[in-house]
N, CA, C and O of each residue as an XYZ file, in Angstrom:
568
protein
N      80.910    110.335     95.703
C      81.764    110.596     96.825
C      82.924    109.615     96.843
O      84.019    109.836     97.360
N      82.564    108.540     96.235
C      83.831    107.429     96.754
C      84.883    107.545     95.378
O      85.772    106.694     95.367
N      84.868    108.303     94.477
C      85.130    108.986     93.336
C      86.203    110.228     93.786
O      87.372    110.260     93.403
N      85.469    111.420     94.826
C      86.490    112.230     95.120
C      87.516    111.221     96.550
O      88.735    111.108     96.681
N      86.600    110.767     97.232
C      87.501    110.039     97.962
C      88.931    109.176     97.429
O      89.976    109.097     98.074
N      88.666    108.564     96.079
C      89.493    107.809     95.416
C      91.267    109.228     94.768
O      92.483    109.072     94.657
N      90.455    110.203     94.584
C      91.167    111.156     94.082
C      91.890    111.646     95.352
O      93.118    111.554     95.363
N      91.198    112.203     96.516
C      92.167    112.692     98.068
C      93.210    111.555     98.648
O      94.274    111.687     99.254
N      92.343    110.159     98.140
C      93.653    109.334     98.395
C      95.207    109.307     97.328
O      96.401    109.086     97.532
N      94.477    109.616     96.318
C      96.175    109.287     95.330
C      96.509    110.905     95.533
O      97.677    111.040     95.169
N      95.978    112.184     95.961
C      97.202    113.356     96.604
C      97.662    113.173     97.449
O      98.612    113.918     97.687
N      97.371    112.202     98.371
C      98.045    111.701     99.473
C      99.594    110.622     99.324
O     100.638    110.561     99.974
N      99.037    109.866     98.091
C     100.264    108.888     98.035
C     101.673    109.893     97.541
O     101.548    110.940     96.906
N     103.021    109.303     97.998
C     104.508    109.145     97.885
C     104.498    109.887     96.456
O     104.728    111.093     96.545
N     104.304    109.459     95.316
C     104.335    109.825     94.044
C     103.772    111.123     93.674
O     104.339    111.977     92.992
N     102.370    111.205     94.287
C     102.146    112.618     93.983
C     102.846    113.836     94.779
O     103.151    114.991     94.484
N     102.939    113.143     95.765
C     103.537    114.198     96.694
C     104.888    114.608     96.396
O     105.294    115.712     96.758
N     105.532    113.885     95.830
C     106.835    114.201     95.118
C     106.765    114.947     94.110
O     107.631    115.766     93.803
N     105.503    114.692     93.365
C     105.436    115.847     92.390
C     105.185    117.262     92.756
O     105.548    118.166     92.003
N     104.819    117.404     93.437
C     104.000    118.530     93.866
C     105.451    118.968     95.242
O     104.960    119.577     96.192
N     106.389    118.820     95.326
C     107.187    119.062     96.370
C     108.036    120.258     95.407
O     108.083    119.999     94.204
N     108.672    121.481     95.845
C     109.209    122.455     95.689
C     108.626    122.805     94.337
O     109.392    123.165     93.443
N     107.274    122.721     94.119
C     106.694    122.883     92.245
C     106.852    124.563     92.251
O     107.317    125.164     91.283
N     106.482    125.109     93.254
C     106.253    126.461     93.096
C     107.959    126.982     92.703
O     108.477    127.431     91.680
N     108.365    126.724     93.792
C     110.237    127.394     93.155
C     110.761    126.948     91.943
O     111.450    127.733     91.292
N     110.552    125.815     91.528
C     111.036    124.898     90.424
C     110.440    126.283     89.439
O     111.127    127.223     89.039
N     109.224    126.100     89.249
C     108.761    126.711     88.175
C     108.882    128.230     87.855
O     108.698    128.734     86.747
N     109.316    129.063     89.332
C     109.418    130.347     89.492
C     111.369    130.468     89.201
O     111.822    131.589     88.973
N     112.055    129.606     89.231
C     113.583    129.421     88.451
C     112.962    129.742     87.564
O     112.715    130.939     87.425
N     112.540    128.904     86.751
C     112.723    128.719     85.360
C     111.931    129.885     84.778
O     112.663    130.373     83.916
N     110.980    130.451     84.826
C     110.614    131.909     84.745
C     111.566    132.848     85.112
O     111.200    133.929     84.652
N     112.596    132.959     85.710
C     113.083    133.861     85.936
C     114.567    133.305     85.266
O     115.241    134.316     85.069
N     115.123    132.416     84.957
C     115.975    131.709     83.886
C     115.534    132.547     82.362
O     116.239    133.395     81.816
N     114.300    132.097     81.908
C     114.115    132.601     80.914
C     114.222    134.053     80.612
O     115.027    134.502     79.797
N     113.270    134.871     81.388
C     113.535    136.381     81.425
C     114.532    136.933     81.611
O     114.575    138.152     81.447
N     116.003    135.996     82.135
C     117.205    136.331     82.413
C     117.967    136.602     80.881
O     118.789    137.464     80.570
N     117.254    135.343     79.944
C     117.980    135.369     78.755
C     117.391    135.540     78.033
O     117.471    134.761     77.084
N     116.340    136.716     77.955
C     115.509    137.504     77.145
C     116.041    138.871     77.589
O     116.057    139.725     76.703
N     116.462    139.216     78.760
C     116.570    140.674     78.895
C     117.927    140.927     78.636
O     118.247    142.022     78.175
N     118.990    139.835     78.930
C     120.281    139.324     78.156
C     120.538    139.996     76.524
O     121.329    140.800     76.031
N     119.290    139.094     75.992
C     119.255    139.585     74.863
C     118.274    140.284     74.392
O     117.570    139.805     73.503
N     118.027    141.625     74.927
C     117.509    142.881     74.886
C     116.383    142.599     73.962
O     116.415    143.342     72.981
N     115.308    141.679     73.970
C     114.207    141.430     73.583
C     113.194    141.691     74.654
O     113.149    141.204     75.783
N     112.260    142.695     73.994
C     111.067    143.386     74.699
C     109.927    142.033     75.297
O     108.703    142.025     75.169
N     110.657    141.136     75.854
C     109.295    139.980     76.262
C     109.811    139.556     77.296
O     111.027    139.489     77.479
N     108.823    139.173     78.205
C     108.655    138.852     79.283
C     107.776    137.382     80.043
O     106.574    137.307     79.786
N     108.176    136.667     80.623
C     107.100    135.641     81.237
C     106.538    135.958     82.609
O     107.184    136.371     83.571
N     105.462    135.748     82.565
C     105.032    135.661     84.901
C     104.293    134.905     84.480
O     103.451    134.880     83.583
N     104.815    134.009     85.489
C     103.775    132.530     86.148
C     103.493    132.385     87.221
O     104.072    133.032     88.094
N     102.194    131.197     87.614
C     101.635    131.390     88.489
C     101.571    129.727     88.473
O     100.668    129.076     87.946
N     103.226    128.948     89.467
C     103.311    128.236     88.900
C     103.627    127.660     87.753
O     104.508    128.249     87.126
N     103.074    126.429     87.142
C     103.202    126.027     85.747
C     101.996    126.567     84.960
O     101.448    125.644     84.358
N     101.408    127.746     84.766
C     100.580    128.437     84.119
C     101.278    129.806     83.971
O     101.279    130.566     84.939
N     102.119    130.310     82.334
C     102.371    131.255     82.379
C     102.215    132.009     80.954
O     102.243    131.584     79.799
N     102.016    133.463     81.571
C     101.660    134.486     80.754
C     102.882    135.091     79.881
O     103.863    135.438     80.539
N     102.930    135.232     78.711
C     103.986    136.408     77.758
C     103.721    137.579     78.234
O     102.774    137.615     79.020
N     104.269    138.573     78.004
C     104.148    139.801     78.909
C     104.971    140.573     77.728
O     105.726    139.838     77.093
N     104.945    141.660     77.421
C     105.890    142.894     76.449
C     106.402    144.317     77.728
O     105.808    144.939     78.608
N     107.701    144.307     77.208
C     108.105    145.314     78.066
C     108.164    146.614     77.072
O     108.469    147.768     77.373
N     107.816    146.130     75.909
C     107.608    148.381     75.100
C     105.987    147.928     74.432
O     105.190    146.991     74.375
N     106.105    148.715     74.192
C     104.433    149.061     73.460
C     104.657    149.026     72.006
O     105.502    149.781     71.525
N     103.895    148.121     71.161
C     104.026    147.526     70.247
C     102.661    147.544     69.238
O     101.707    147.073     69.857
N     102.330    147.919     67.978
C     100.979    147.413     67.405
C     101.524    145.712     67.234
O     100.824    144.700     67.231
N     102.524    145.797     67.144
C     102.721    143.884     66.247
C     102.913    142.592     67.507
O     102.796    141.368     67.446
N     103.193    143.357     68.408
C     103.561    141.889     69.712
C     103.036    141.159     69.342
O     103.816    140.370     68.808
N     101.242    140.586     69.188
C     100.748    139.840     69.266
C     101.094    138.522     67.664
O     100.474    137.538     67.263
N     102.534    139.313     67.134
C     102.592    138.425     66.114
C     103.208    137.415     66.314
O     103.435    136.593     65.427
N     103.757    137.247     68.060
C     105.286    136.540     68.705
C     104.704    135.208     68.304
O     105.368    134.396     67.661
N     102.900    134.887     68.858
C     102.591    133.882     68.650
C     102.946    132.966     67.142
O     103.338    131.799     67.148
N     102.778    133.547     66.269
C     103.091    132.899     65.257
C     104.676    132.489     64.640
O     104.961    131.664     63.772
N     105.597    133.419     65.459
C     107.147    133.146     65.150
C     107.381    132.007     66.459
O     108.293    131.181     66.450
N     106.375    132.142     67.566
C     106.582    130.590     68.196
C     105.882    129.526     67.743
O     105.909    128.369     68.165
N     105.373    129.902     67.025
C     104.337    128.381     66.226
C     105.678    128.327     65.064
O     106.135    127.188     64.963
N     106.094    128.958     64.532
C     107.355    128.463     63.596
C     108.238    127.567     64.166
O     108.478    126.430     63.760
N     108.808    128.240     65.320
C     109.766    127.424     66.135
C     109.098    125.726     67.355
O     109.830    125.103     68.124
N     107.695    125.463     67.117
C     107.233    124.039     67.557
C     106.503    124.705     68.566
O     106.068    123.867     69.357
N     106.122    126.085     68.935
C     105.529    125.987     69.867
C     103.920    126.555     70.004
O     103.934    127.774     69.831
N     103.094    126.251     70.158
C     101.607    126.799     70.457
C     101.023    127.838     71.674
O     100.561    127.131     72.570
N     100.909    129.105     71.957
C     100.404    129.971     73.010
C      98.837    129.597     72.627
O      98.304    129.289     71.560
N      98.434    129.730     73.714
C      96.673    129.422     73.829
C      96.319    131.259     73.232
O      97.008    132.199     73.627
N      95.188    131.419     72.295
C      94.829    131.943     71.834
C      93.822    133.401     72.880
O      93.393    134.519     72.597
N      93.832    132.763     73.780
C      93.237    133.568     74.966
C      94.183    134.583     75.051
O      95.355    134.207     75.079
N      93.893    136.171     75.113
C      94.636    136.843     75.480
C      95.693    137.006     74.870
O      95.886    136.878     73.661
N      96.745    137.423     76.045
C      98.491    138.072     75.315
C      98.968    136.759     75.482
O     100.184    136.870     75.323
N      98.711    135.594     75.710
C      99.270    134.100     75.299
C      99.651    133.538     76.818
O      99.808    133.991     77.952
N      99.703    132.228     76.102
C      99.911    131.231     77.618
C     100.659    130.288     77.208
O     100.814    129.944     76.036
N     101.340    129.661     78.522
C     102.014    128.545     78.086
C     101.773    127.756     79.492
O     102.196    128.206     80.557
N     101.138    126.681     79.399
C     100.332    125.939     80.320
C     101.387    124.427     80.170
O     101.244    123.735     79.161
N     102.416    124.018     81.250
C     102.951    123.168     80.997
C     102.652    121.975     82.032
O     101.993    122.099     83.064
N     103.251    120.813     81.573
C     102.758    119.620     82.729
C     103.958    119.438     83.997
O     105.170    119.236     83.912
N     103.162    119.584     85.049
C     103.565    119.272     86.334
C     104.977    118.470     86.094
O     105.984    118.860     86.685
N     105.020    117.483     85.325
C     106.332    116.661     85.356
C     107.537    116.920     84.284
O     108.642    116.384     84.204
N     107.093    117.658     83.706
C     108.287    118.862     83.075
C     109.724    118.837     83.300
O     110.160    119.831     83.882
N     110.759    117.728     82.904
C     111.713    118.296     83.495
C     112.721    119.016     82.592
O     112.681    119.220     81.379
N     113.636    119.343     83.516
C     114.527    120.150     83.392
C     115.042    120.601     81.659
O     115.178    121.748     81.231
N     115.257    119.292     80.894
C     115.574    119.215     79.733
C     114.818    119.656     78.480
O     115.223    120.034     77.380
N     113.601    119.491     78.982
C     112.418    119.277     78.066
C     111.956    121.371     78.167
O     111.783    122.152     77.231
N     111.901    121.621     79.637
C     111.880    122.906     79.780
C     113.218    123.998     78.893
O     113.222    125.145     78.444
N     113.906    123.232     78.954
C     115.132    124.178     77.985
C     115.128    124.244     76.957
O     115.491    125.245     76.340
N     114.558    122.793     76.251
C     114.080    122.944     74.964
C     112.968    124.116     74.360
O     112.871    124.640     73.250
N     112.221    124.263     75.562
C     110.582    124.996     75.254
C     111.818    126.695     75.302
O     111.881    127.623     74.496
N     112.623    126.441     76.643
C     113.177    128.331     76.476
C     114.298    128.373     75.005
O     114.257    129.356     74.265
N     114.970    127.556     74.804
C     115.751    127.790     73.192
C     114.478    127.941     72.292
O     114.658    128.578     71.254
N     113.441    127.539     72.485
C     112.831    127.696     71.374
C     111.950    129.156     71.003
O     111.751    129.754     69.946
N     111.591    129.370     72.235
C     110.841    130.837     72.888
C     111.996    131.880     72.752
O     111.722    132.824     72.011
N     113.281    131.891     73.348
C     114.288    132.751     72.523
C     114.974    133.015     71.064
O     115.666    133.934     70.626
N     114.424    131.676     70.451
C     114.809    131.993     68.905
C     113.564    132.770     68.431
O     113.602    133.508     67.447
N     112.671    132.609     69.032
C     111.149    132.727     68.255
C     111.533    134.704     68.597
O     110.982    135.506     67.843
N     112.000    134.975     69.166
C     111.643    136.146     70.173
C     112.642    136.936     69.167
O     112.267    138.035     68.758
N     113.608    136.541     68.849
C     114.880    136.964     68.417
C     114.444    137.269     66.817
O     114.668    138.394     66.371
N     113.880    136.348     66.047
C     113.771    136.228     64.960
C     112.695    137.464     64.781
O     112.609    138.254     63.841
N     111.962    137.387     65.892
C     110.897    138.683     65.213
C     111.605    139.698     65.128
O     111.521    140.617     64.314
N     112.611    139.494     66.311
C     113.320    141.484     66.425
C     113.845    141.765     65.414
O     113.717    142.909     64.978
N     114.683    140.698     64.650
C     115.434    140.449     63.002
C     114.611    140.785     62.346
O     114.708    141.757     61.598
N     113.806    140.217     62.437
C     112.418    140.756     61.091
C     112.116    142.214     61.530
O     111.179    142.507     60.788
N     112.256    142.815     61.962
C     112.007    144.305     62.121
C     110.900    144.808     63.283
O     110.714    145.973     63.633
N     110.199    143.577     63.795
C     108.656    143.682     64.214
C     108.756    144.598     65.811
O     107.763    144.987     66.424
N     109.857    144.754     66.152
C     109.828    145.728     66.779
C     111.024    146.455     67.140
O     112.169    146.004     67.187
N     110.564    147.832     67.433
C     111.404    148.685     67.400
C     111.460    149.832     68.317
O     110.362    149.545     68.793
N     111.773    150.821     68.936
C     111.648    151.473     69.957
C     111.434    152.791     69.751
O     112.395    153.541     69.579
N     109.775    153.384     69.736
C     109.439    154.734     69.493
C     109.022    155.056     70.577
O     108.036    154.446     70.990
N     109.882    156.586     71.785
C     109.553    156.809     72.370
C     108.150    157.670     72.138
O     107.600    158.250     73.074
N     107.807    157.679     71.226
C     106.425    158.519     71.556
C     105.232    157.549     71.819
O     104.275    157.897     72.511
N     105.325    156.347     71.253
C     104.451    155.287     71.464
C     104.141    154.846     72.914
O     104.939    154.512     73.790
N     102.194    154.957     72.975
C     102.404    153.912     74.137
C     101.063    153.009     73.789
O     100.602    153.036     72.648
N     100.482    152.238     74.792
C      99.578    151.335     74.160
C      98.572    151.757     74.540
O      97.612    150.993     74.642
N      98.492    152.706     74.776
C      96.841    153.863     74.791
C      97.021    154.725     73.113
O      95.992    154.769     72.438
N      97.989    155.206     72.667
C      98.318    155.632     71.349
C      97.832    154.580     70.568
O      96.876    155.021     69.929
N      98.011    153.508     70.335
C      98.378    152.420     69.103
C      96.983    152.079     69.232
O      96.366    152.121     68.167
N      96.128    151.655     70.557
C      95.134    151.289     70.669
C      93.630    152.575     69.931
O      92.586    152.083     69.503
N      93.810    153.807     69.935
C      93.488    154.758     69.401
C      93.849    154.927     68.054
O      92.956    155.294     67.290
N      94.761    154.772     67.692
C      95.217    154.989     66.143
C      94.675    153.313     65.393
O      94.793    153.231     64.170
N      94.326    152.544     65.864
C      93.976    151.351     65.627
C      92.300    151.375     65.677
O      91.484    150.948     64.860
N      92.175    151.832     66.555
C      90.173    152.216     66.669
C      90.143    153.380     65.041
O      89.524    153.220     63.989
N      90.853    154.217     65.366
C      90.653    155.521     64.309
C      90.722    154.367     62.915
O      89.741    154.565     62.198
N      91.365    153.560     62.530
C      91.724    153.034     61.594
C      89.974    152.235     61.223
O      89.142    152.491     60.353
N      89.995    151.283     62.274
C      88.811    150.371     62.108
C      87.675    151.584     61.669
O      87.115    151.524     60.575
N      87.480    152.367     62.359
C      86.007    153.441     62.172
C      86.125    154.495     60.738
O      85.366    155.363     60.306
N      87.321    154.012     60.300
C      87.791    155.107     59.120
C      88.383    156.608     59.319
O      88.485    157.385     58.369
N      88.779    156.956     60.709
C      88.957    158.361     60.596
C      90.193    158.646     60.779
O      90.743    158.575     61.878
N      90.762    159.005     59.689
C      92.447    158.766     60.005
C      92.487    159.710     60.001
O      91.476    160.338     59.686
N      94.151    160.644     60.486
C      94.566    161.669     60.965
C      95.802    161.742     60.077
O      96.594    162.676     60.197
């Protein structure tokens, strides 16, 4: 107890509380900064955060999206392997360091579209790809 007590006292002190002051808007800019200059440059990706915990997101239906991770591991950056990817950043993040992470997430984004990895078939959706992908694994192609 005198353990969590030690912890309710330092959310209480000047310092933390400064951290934690406008975190939610700070971080909901910069999510919406980025997606500004992803949809700018007509790349099918997307961020939502919840806070400084945020998700990649695809705006077309794709078999290859999940390759973004590795054209952002080219460009310095790591998505957590969970899921359609994460980017889990620290509370004290500033401004500079965050622009670095979006130049790097827009080259990464850009470079795949260059490489061909996606492209826009209206007949595709991700109930299709996900089916033609099962048919594949079980052997029954069409």
């Amino acid at each position: 107890m005198g353990a969590m007590q030690a912890f309710l006292d330092r959310l209480e002190s000047a310092p933390v509380r400064s951290l934690y002051a406008g975190l939610d808007e700070r971080w909901n800019e910069r999510a919406a900064q980025l997606n500004e200059r992803l949809r700018e440059q007509q790349l099918p990706v997307r961020v939502a955060n919840l806070s400084t915990i945020w998700t990649v997101l695809y705006t077309e239906p794709s078999r290859y999206n999940w390759m973004l991770q590795y054209y952002l591991r080219a460009e310095g950056l790591a998505l957590s392997w969970v899921g359609s990817g994460r980017l889990i950043f620290s509370l004290n993040y500033e401004q500079a360091h965050f622009e670095a992470v979006a130049d790097r997430f827009v080259a990464a984004a850009r470079a795949m579209q260059e490489d061909g990895w996606w492209w826009h078939d209206g007949a595709a959706s991700n109930r299709s790809i996900r089916r033609a992908v099962l048919r594949e694994l079980v052997g029954q192609r069409r």
